[in-house]
Structures are given as structure tokens and as C-alpha cells.
C-alpha positions in Angstrom: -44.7 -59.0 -101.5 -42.0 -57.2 -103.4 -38.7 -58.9 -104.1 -35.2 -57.6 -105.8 -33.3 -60.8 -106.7 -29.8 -60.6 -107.6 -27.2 -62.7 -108.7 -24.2 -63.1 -106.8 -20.6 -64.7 -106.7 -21.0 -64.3 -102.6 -23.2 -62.3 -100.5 -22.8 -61.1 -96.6 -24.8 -59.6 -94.1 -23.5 -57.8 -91.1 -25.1 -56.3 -88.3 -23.3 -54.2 -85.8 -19.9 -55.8 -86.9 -21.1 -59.2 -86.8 -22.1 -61.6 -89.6 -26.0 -62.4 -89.2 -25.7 -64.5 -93.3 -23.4 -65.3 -95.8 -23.8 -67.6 -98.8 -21.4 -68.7 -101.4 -22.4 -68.3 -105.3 -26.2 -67.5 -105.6 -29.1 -65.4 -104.8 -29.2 -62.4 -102.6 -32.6 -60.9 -102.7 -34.3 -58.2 -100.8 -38.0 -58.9 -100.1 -40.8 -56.2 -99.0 -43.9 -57.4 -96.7 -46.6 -55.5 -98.3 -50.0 -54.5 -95.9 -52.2 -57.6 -96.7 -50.1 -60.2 -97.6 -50.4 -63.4 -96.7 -48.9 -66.9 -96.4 -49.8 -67.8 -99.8 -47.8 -64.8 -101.0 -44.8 -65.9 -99.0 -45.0 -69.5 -100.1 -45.3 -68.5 -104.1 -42.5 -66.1 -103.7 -40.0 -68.5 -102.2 -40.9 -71.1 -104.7 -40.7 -68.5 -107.7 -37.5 -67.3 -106.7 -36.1 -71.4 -106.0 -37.4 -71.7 -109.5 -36.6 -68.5 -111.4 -34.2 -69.2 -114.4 -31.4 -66.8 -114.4 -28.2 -68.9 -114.1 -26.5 -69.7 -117.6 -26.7 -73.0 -118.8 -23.6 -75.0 -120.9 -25.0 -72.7 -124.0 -24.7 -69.7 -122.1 -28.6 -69.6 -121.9 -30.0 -68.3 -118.8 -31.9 -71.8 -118.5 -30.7 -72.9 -114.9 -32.4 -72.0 -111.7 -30.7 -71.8 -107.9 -31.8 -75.1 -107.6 -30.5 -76.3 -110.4 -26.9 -75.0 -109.8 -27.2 -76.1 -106.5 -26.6 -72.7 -105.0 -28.1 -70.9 -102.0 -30.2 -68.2 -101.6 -29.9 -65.4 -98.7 -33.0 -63.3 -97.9 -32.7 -59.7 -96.4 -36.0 -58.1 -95.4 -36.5 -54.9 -96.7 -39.3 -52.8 -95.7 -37.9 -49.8 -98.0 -38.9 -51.6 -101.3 -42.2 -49.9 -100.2 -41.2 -46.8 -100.1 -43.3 -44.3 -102.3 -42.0 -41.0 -102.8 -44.3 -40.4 -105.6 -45.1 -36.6 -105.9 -42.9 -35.8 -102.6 -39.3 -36.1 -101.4 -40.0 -37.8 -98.6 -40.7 -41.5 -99.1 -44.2 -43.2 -97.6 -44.3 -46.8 -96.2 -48.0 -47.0 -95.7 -47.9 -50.1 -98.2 -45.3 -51.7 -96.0 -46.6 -54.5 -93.5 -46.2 -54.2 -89.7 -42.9 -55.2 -88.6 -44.8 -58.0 -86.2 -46.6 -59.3 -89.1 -44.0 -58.8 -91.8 -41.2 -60.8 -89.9 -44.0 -63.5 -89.6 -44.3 -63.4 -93.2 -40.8 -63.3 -94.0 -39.9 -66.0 -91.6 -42.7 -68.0 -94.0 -40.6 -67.4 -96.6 -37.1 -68.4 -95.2 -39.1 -71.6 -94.2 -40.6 -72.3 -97.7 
């Protein structure tokens, strides 16, 4: 699994005009189901990311994880963090799960 995390005052998503997420301060992080991933992966990304320290402290230290602050996290999947346009203009997503089995894996994720 491949995720971009990023930190954010407020995050939204909207499909076709209408809002599917939306958190307040936070995470907003995109995450790729690669081909042979597992529920293992899913579980140990969700906990790294609950657990990742990259919110400042009192010092000013990034020191304080989205748990910590109390914040939310909201989780897009993203099939394109795949993508391999190595050596071509046209990106691949061979690497990228099946759809079926990467919203099952995602949906691991949301859950963990």
C-alpha cells in the first residue's frame, strides 16, 4: 500500500456536486491498493498513519500525532499513486489492486 499524508486545516471531498467527506483540522491522505496486499498491510497503515508524528508540539516540535491532537483523519483511495510512467508517457497501473479487492482493502483501513 502506498499512502500520501498531508496535513490539513480542513479537507473536503465531493463527488458530482455532493459532499461524500469532510473533516475539520487533520489528515487528508490518499492511499494506493497495491496487487498483493493484504489485511495486514491495511491494518499497519491505518495504525502508522493514527500514529505518525507530524503535528507540532508546545515547543514547536513535530512530536504530536492525529491522535494526539485529537483530530480526524479522511482517507481518499487513490489507485493513481501506482501509476508508473517509467520510460513512457503514458502511465501503467499493473501494480495497482483490482478495484473489488482494493475497496475491500481500503474499507480495512477506514475500519482500522
Amino acid at each position: 500500500m502506498r499512502a500520501v499524508a498531508q496535513r490539513v486545516t480542513r479537507a473536503e471531498v465531493v463527488v458530482e456536486g455532493k459532499t461524500v467527506g469532510q473533516i475539520g483540522p487533520g489528515l487528508c491522505v490518499f492511499i494506493g491498493v497495491e496487487a498483493g496486499d493484504g489485511e495486514k498491510d491495511a491494518v499497519y497503515l491505518a495504525e502508522k498513519l493514527a500514529r505518525l508524528r507530524i503535528f507540532a508540539d508546545a515547543e514547536g516540535k513535530m512530536n504530536r500525532s492525529v491522535l494526539d491532537m485529537g483530530h480526524s483523519a479522511l482517507l481518499v483511495s487513490q489507485f493513481t499513486l501506482l501509476g508508473d510512467a517509467r520510460g513512457q508517457n503514458r502511465p501503467g497501473f499493473t501494480r495497482a489492486e483490482s478495484p473489488e479487492r482494493a475497496n475491500e482493502l481500503f474499507t480495512v483501513c477506514l475500519e482500522s
